[in-house]
RORORO-636297 format. One record per residue (C-alpha): residue in three letters; x, y, z. Coordinates in steps of 0.02 Angstrom, whole numbers, plus 50000, padded with zeros to 5 digits. Layout:
BEGIN
ALAXYZ
...
//
This chain:
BEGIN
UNK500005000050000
UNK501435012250030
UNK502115007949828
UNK500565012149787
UNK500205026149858
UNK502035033549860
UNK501845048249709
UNK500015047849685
UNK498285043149743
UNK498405021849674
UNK497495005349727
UNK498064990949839
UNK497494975549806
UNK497504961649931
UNK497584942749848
UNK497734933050017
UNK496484931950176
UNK496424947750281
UNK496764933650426
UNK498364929550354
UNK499164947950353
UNK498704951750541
UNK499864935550568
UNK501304942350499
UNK502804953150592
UNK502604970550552
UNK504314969950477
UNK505554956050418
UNK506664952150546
UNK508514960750493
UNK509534949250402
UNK511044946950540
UNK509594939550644
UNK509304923350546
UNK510954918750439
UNK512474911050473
UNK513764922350565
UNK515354913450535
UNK515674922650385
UNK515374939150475
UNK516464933450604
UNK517744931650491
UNK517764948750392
UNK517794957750553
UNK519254948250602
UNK520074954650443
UNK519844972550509
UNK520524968850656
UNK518824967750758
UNK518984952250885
UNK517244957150954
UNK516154960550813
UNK514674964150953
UNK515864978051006
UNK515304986450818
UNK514095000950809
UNK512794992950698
UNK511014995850685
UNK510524980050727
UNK511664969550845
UNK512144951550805
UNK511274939150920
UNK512434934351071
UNK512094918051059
UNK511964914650871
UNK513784925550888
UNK514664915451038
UNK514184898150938
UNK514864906350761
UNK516614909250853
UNK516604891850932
UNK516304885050756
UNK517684893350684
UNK519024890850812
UNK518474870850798
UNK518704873150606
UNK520414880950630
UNK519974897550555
UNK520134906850719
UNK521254908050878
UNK520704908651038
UNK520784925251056
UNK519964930250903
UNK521224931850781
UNK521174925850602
UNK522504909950587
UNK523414906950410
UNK522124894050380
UNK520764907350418
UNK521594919750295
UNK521344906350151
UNK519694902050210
UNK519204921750195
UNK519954922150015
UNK518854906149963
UNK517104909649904
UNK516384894149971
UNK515154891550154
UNK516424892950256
UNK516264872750339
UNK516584870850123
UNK517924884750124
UNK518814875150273
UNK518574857750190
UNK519634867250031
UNK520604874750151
UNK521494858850238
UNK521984850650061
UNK523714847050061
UNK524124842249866
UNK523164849949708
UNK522344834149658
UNK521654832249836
UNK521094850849835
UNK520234848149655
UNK519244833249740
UNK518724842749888
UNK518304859849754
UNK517164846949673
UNK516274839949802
UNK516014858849881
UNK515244862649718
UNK514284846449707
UNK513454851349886
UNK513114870349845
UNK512404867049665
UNK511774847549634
UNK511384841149811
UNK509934851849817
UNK509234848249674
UNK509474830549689
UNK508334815749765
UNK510184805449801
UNK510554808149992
UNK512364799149949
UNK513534812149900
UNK514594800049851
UNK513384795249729
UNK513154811449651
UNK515134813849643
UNK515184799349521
UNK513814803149426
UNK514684821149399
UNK516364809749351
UNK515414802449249
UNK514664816149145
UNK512864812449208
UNK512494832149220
UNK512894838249036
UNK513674856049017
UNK513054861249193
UNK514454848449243
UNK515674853649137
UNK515554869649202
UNK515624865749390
UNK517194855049366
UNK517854871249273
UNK517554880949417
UNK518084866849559
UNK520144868549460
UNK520014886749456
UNK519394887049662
UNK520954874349692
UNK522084882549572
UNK521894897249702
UNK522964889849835
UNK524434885449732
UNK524914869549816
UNK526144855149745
UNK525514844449603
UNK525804828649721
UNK524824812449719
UNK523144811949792
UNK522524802049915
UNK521064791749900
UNK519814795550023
UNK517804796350023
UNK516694810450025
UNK516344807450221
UNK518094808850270
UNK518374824050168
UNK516834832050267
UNK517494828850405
UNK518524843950404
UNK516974854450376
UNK515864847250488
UNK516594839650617
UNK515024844350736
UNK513874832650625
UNK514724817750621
UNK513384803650672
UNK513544786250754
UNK512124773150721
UNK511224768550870
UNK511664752250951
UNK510174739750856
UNK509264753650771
UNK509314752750574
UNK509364772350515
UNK509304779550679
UNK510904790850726
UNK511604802350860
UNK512714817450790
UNK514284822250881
UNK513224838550931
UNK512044829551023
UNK510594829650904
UNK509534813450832
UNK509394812750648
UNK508534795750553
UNK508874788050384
UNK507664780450303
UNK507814762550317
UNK507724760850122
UNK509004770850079
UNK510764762350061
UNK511624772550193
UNK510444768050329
UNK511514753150363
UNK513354763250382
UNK514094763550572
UNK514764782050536
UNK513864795550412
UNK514334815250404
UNK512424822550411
//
């Protein structure tokens, strides 16, 4: 109604129950309030601000969703314990990945292994999503194996370009799987099948998490949810 009426006399027209709009917040809720603050943690650091709640902002970060961001990134290696960026973090700032997908990049120690780990951070951002296969492994092989066309082509272009970045030794890689790769980004959500429960899980933060019983994975000891 504002739009409409912002130059001129104009019309509002409302295409939902009147009951619905007295449910909503009179305003969206700012954006630091509901996103991940890790990154934010981050580019503070890299002005020198080891208290980002210590910056004049309009809206101030949640404490809590703040303390946990900090905790993250100090278990991910990106942080100190007093705040300050570590050469890890630096690289981690520099990649635009999530930053758990940033920190999984981060840790490679060999080109080939950082092209693997640029893949399957690509694989999670732009195919997982959009794909019914909980199994990343799955979906790694199927982009291997040219199952997604030009879209694939392209994300492998971009996966050597993100681990070209960090101009590491050509090396040998390593084979390892998809979960112990992701272990360096989310070491928090590691899970441990329960003791004579098929699909049922506890995750390293504490939290339950099932598998449906017909899906292959159900019946692994260890998964990275």
């Amino acid at each position: 109604a504002g739009r409409a009426g912002r130059t001129g006399s104009g019309v509002a027209i409302r295409l939902w129950h009147e009951g619905q709009t007295r449910a909503l917040p009179p305003f969206d809720p700012p954006e630091i309030e509901r996103t991940d603050l890790r990154r934010f943690v981050i580019d503070a650091a890299q002005w020198g601000v080891r208290d980002a709640a210590a910056l004049p902002l309009l809206d101030p970060p949640p404490a809590a969703a703040l303390k946990q961001a900090r905790e993250s990134l100090v278990q991910l290696g990106a942080l100190n314990n007093e705040g300050d960026l570590t050469p890890k973090g630096m690289q981690i700032a520099r990649i635009a990945l999530p930053v758990p997908l940033a920190a999984m990049l981060a840790a490679a120690t060999s080109k080939p292994d950082a092209e693997f780990r640029a893949r399957l951070a690509l694989a999670i951002v732009d195919l997982a999503p959009t794909s019914r296969e909980l199994d990343v492994e799955l979906i790694m092989r199927d982009l291997a194996g040219g199952r997604f066309g030009k879209r694939g082509k392209a994300l492998l272009q971009r996966a050597e370009k993100l681990a070209n970045m960090l101009s590491l030794p050509a090396g040998e890689h390593q084979i390892q799987t998809a979960g112990q790769v992701l272990l360096d980004a989310f070491p928090d959500r590691v899970a441990m099948r329960r003791e004579g429960q098929f699909g049922s899980y506890l995750m390293a933060n504490g939290r339950g998490v099932r598998v449906g019983e017909e899906q292959r994975l159900a019946g692994e000891k260890f998964l990275v949810i």
